[in-house]
C-alpha positions as a Markdown table, in Angstrom:
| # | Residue | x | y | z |
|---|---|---|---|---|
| 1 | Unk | -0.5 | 16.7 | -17.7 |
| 2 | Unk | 1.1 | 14.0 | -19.6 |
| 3 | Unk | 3.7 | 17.1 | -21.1 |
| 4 | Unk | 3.9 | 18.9 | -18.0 |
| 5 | Unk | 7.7 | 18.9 | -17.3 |
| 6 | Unk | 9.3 | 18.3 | -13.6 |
| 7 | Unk | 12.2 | 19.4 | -11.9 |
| 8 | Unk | 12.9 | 15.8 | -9.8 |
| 9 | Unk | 15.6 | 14.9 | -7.5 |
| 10 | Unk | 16.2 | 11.6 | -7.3 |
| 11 | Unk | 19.0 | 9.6 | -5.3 |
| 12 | Unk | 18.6 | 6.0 | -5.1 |
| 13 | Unk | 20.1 | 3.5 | -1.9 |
| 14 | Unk | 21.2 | 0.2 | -1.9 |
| 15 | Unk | 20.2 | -2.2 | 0.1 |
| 16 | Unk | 21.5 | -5.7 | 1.2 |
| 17 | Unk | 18.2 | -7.5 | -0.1 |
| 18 | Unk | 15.3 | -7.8 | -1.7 |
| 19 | Unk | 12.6 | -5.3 | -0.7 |
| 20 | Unk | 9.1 | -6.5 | -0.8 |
| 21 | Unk | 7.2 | -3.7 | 0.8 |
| 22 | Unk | 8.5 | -0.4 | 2.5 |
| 23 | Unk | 6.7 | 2.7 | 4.1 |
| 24 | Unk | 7.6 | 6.4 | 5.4 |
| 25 | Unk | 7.1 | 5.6 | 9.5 |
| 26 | Unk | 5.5 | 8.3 | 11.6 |
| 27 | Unk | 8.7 | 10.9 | 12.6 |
| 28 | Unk | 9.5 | 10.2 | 16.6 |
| 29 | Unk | 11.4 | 13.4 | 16.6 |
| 30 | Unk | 11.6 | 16.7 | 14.9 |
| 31 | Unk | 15.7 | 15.9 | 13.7 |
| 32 | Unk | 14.8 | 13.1 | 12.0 |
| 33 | Unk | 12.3 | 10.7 | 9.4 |
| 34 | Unk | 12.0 | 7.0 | 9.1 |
| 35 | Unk | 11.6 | 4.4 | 6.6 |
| 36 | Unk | 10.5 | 1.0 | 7.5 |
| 37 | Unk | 11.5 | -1.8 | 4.9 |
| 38 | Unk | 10.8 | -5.5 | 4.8 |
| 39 | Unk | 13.7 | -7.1 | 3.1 |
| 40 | Unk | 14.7 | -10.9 | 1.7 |
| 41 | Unk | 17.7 | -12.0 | 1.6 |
| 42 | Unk | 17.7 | -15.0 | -1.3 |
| 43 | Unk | 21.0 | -15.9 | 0.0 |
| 44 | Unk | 20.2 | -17.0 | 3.4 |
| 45 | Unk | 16.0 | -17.5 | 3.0 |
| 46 | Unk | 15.4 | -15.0 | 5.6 |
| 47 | Unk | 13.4 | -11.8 | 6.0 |
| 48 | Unk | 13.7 | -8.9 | 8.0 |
| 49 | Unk | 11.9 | -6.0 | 9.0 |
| 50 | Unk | 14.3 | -2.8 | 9.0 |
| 51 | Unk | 14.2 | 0.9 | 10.3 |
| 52 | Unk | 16.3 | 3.6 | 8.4 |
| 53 | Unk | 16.5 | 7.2 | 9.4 |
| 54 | Unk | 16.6 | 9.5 | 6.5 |
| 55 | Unk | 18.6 | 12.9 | 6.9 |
| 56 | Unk | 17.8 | 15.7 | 4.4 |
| 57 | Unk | 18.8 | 18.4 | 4.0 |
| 58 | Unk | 19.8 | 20.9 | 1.3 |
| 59 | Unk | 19.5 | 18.5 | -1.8 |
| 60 | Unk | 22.2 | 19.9 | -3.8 |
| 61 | Unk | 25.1 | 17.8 | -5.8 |
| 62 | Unk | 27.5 | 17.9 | -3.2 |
| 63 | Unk | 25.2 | 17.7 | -0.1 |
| 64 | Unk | 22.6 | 14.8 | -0.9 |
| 65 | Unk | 20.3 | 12.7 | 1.9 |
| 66 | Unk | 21.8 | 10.0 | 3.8 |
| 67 | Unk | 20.2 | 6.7 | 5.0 |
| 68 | Unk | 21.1 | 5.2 | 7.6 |
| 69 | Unk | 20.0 | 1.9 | 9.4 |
| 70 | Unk | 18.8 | 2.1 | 13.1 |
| 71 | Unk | 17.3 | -1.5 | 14.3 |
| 72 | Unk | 16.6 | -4.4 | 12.3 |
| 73 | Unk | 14.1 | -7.1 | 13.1 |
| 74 | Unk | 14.9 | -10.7 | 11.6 |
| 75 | Unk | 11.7 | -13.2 | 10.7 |
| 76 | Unk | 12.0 | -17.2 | 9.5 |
| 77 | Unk | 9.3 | -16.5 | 7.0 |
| 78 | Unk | 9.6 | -13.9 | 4.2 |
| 79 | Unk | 7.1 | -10.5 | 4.9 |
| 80 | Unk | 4.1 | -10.9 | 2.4 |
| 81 | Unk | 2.4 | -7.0 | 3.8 |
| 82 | Unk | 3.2 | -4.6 | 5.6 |
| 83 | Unk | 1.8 | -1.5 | 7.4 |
| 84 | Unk | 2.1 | 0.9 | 10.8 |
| 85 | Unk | 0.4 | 3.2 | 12.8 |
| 86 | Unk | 0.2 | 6.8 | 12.6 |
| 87 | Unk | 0.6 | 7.6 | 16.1 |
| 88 | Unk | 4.0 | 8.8 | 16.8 |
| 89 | Unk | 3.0 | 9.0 | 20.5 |
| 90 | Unk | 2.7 | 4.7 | 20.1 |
| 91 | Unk | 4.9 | 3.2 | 17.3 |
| 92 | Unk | 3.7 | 0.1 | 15.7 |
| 93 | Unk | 4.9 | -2.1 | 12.6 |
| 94 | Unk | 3.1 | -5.1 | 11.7 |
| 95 | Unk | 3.9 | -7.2 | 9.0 |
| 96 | Unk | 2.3 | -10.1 | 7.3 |
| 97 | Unk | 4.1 | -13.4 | 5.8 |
| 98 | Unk | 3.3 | -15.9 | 3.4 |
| 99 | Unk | 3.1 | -18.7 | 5.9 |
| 100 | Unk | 0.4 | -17.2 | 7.5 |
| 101 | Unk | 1.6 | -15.8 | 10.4 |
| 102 | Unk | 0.9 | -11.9 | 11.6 |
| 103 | Unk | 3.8 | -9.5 | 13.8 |
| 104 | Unk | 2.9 | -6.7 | 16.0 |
| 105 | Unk | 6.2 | -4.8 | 16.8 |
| 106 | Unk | 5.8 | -2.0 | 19.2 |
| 107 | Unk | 9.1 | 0.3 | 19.3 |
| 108 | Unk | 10.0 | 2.8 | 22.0 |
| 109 | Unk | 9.3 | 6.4 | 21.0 |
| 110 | Unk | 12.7 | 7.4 | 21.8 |
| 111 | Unk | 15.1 | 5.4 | 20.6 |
| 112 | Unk | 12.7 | 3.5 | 18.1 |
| 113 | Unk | 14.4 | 0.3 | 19.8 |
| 114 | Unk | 12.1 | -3.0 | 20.3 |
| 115 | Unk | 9.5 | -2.2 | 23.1 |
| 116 | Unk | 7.2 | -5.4 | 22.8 |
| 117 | Unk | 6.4 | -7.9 | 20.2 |
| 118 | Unk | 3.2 | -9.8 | 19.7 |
| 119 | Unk | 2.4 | -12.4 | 17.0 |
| 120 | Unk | -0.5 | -14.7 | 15.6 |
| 121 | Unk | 0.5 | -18.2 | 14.2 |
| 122 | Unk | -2.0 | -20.5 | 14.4 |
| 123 | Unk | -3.6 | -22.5 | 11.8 |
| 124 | Unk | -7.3 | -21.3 | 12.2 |
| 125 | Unk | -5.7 | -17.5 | 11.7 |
| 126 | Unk | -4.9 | -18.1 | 8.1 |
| 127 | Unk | -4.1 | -21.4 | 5.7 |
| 128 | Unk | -1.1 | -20.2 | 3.4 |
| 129 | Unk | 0.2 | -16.2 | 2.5 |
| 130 | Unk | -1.6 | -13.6 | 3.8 |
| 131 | Unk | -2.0 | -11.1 | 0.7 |
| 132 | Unk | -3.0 | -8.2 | 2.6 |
| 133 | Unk | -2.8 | -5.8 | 5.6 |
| 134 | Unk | -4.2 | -2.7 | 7.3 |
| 135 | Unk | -3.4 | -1.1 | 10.8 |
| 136 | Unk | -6.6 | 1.4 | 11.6 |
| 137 | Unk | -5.1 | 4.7 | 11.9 |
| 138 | Unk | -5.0 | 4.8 | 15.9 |
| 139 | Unk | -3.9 | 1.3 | 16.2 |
| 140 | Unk | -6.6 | -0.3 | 18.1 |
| 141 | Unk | -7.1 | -2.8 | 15.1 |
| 142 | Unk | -6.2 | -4.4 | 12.2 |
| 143 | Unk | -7.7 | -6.5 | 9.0 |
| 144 | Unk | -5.7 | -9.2 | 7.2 |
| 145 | Unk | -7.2 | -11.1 | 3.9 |
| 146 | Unk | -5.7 | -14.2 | 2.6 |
| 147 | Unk | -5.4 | -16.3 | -0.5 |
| 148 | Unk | -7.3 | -19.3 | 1.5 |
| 149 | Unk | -10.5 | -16.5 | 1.6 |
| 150 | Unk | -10.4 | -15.7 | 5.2 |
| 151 | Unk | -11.0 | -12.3 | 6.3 |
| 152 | Unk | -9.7 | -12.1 | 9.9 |
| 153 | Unk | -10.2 | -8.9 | 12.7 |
| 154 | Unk | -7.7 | -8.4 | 15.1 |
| 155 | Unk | -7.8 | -6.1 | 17.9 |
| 156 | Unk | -5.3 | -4.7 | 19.7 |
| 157 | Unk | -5.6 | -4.2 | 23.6 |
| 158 | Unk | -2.9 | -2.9 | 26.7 |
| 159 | Unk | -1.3 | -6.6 | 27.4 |
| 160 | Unk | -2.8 | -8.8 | 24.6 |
| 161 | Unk | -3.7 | -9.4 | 21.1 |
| 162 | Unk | -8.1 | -11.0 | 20.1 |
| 163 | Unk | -8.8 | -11.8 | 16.5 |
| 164 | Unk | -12.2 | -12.8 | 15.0 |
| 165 | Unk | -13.3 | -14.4 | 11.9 |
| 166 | Unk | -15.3 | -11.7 | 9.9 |
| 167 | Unk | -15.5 | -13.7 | 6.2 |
| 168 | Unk | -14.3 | -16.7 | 4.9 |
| 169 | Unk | -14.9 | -17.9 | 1.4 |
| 170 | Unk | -13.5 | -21.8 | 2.2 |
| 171 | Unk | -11.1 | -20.9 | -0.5 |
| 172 | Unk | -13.4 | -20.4 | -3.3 |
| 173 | Unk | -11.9 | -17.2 | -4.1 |
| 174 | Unk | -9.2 | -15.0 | -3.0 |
| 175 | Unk | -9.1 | -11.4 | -1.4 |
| 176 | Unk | -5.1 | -9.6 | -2.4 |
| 177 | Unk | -5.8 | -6.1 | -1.3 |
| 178 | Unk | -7.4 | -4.7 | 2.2 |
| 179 | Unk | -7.9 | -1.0 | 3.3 |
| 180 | Unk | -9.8 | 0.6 | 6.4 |
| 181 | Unk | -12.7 | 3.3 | 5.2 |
| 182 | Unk | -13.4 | 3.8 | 8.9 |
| 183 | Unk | -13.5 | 2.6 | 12.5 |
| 184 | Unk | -16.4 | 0.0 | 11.4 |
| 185 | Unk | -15.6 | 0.0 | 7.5 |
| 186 | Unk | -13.3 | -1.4 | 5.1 |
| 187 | Unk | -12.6 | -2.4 | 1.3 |
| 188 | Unk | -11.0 | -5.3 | 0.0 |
| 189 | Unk | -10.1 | -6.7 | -3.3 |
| 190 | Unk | -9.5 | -9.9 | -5.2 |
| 191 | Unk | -9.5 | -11.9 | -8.3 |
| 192 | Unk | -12.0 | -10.8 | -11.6 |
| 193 | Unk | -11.5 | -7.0 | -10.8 |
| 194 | Unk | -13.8 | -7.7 | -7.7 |
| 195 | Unk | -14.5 | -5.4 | -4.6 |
| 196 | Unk | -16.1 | -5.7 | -1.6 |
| 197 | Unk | -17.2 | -3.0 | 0.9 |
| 198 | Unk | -17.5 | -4.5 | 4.5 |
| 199 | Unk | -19.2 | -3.2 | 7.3 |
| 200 | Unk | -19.0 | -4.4 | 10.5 |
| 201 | Unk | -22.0 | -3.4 | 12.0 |
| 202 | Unk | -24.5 | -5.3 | 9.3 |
| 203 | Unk | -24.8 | -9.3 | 10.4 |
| 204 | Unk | -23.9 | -10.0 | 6.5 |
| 205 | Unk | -20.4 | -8.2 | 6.4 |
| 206 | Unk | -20.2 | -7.6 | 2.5 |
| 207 | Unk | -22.7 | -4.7 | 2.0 |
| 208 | Unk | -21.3 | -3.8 | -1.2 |
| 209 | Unk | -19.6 | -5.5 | -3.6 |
| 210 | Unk | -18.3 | -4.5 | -7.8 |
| 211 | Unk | -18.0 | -7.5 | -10.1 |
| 212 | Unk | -15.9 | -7.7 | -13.5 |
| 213 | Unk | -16.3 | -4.4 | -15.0 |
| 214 | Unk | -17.8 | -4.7 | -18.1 |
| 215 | Unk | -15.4 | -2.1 | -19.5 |
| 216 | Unk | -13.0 | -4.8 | -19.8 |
| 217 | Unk | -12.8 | -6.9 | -22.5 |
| 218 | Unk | -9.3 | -9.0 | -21.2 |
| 219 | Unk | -8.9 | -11.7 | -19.5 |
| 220 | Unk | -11.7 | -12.4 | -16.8 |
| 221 | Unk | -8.3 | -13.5 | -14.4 |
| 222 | Unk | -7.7 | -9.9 | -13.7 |
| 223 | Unk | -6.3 | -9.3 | -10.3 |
| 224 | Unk | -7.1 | -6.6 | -7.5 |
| 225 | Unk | -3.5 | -5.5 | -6.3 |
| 226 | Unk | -4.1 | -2.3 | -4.1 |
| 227 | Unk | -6.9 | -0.4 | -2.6 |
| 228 | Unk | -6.6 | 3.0 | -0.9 |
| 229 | Unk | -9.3 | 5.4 | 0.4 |
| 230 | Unk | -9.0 | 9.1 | 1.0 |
| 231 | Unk | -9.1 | 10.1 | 4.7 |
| 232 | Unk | -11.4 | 13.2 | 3.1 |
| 233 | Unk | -13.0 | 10.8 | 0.6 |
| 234 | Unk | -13.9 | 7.9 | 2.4 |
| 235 | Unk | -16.7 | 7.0 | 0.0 |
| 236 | Unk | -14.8 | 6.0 | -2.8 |
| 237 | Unk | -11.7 | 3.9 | -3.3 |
| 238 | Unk | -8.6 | 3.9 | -5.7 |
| 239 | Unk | -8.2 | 0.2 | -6.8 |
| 240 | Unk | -4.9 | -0.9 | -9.0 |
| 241 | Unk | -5.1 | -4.2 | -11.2 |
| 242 | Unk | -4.0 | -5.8 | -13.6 |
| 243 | Unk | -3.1 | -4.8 | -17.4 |
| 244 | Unk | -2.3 | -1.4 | -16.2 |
| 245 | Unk | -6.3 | -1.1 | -15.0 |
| 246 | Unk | -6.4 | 1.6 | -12.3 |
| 247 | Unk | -9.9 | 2.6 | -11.4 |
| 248 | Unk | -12.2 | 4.6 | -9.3 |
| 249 | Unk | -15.4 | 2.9 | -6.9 |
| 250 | Unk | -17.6 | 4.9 | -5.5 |
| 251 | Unk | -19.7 | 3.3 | -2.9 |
| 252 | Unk | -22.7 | 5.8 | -3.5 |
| 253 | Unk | -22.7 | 4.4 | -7.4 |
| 254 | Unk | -21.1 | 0.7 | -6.8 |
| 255 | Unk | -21.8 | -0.5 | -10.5 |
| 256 | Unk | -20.3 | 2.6 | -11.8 |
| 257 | Unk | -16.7 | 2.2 | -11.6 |
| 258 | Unk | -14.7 | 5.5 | -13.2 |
| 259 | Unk | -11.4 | 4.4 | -15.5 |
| 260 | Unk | -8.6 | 6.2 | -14.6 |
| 261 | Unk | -6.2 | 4.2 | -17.1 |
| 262 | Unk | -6.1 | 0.7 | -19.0 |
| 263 | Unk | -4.2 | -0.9 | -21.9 |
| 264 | Unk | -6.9 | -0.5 | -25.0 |
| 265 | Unk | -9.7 | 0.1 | -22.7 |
| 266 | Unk | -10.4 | 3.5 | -24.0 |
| 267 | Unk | -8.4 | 6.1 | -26.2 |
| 268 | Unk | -8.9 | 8.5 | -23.4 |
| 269 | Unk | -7.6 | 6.7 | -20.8 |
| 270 | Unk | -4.6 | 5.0 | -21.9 |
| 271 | Unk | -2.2 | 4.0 | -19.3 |
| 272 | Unk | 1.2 | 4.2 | -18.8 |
| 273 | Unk | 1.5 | 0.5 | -18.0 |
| 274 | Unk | 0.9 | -2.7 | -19.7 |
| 275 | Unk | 1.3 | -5.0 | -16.7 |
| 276 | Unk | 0.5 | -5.4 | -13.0 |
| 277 | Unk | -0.4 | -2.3 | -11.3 |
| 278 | Unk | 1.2 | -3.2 | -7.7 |
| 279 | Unk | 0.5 | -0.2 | -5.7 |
| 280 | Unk | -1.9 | 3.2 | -6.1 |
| 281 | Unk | -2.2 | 5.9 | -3.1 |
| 282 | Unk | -3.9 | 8.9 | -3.4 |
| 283 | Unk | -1.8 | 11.8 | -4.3 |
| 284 | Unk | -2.1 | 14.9 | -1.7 |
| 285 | Unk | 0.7 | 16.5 | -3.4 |
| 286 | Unk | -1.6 | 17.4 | -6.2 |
| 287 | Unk | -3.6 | 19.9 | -5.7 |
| 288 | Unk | -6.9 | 20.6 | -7.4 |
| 289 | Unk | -8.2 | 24.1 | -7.7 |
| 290 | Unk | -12.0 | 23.9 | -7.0 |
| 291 | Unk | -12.4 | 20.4 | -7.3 |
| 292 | Unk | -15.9 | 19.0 | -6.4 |
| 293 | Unk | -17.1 | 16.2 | -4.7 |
| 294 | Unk | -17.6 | 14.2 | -8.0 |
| 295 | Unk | -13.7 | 14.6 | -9.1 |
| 296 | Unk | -11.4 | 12.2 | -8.3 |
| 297 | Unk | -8.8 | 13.4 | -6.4 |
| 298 | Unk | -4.9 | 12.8 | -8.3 |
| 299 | Unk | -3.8 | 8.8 | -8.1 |
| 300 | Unk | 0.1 | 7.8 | -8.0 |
| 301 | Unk | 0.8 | 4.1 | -9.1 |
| 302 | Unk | 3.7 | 1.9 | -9.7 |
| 303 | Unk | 3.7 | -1.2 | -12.2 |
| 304 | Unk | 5.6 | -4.8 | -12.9 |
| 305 | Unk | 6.8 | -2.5 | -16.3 |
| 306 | Unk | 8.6 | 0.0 | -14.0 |
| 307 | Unk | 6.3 | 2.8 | -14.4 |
| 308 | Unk | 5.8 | 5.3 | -11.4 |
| 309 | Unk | 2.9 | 8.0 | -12.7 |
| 310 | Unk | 0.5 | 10.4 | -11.5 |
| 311 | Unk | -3.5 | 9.7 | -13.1 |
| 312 | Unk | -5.6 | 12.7 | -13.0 |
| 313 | Unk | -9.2 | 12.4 | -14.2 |
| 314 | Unk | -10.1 | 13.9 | -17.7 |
| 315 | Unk | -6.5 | 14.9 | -18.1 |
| 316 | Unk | -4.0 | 11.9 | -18.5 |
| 317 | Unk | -0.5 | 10.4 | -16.9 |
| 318 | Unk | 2.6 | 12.3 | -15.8 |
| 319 | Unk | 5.8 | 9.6 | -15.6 |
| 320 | Unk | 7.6 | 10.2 | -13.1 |
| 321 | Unk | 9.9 | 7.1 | -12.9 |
| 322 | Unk | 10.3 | 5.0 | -15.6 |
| 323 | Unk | 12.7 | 1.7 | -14.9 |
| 324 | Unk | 14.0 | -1.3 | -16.3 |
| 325 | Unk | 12.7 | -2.9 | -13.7 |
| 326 | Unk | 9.8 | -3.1 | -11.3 |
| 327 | Unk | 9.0 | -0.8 | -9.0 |
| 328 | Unk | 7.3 | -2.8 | -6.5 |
| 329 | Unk | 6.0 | -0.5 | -4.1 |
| 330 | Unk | 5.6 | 3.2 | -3.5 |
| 331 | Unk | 4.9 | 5.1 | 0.2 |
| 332 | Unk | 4.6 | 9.2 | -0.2 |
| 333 | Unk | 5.0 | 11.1 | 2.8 |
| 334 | Unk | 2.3 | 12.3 | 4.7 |
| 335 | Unk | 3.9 | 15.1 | 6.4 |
| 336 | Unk | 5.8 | 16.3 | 3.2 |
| 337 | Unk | 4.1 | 14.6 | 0.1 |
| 338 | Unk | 6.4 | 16.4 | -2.3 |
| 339 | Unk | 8.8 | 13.4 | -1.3 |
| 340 | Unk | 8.2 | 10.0 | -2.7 |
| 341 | Unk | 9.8 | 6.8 | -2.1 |
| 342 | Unk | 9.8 | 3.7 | -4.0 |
| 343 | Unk | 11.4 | 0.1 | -4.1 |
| 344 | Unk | 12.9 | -1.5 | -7.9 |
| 345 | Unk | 13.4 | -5.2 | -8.3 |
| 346 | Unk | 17.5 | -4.3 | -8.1 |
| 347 | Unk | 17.3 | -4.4 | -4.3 |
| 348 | Unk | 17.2 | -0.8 | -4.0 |
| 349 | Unk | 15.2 | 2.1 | -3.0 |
| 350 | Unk | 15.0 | 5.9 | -4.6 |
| 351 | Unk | 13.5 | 8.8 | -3.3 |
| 352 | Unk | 11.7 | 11.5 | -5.4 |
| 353 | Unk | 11.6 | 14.8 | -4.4 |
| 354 | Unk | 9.0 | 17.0 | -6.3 |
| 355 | Unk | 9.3 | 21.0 | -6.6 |
């Protein structure tokens, strides 16, 4: 894999800031796809949510896509997470900052114009950045983690917006990295390669939880960054960390983690990055003949080094981007996951369209 040669197309965008976080957002219409961005501009100390339609067509040297900007939403506080949900039918952003605060944007299906906004800012909700975020695939609810230790609920009704308290550490340690496993389940991250598995039906909320692998011999400061969870696979969890540690956790064997990659970890599994893995996601666009339950399905990541790869069990890393900068986060489509986009520290965004 690591030889396997691609025929990429790659076109990159500028943008007018810095983009901390940026998704594919569900298509409203057959004609055309979105991309949601949260951008910060260091000139004026603002942030902004933004919504792009992207036009492809035949991507040749003379005809290549165009992006264009549709509605931008402007925030005081700069956007710390970032997610959606996958109902076209009911279009939802909601971002995250780092003073705490949460931002529920519902947009009109047709015109993807401002329908209603909702937001959460007081004190109890969260003391300081909120690290991480994750709309529940139909939208009825959300989980937020912060660096004070709070693990917050919040559920979204017709005309108003609950939250609850579901795990607080009184800032003894923080969670970085949330993501839904199910309507009652979900998996979050933090500091010493930990993970938790939280159910909310059990009275104790952590049912499960993976402490410093013993596979690595680094620092013990070794930070959870991302967390995602196959909608097929919901059992076990792709987790990206520091020193270019990405890993698998499989709830059924919790103290068994499988290395994926990891700087002198294991000759096998070297990685292609040195630093902070910032973003994994499952990659559907790989395809394993007969693969059992037991393999782990293709992992993308990006890194701090500017590394965008591919991590397939037993076999290695295939580069796909590599940057001199960092490519901060990564979002592949759902509806065509030969198409990859990614943001680089230079305030722009490229698209990567696979064969």
């Amino acid at each position: 894999m690591a030889d396997a040669e691609l025929s990429l197309q790659i076109h990159r965008f500028p943008l007018s800031g810095y983009v901390d976080a940026l998704r594919f957002f569900p298509p409203l219409s057959s004609f055309h796809r979105f991309v949601v961005t949260a951008l910060y501009d260091y000139d004026t100390h603002t942030s902004s949510l933004q919504l792009h339609s992207l036009t492809l067509s035949h991507l040749t040297e003379k005809d290549r896509p165009n992006l264009h900007l549709r509605s931008s939403f402007p925030y005081s506080s700069r956007i710390s997470a970032l997610s959606h949900s996958q109902s076209p039918e009911k279009p939802l952003l909601a971002a995250s900052t780092f003073a705490g605060s949460l931002h529920f944007l519902f947009l009109d299906p047709v015109d993807v114009s401002q329908k209603s906004e909702y937001s959460i800012e007081e004190k109890s909700f969260h003391a300081g950045p909120i690290s991480g975020i994750d709309v529940l695939r139909g939208g009825a609810k959300c989980v937020t983690v912060g660096q004070d230790g709070k693990v917050n609920l919040v559920q979204m009704g017709e005309s108003n917006i609950t939250y609850s308290k579901v795990g607080d550490t009184k800032g003894l340690s923080e969670f970085t990295a949330v993501r839904w496993g199910s309507e009652m389940e979900f998996a979050t991250g933090g500091l010493g390669f930990g993970v938790q598995w939280w159910d909310q039906r059990d009275p104790r909320g952590i049912v499960l939880q993976f402490k410093r692998p013993d596979w690595f011999r680094g620092p013990k400061s070794g930070i959870v960054h991302s967390i995602d969870i196959h909608p097929s696979r919901k059992h076990t969890c792709a987790v990206g960390a520091s020193s270019g540690t990405v890993f698998a956790w499989d709830i059924r064997q919790p103290q068994q983690p499988i290395l994926l990659a990891g700087v002198g970890l294991d000759e096998r599994t070297p990685s292609p990055s040195e630093s902070e893995v910032w973003t994994v996601k499952y990659d559907t666009y790989m395809q394993l003949p007969n693969a059992g339950s037991a393999r782990i399905l293709p992992v993308m990541m990006s890194s701090e080094d500017g590394i965008l790869a591919v991590l397939e069990q037993g076999v290695g890393s295939l580069e796909l981007l590599a940057e001199a900068c960092a490519i901060n986060s990564f979002d592949i489509d759902p509806l065509r996951p030969s198409d990859v986009i990614c943001s680089l520290d230079f305030e722009t965004i490229c698209l990567l369209t696979r064969p």
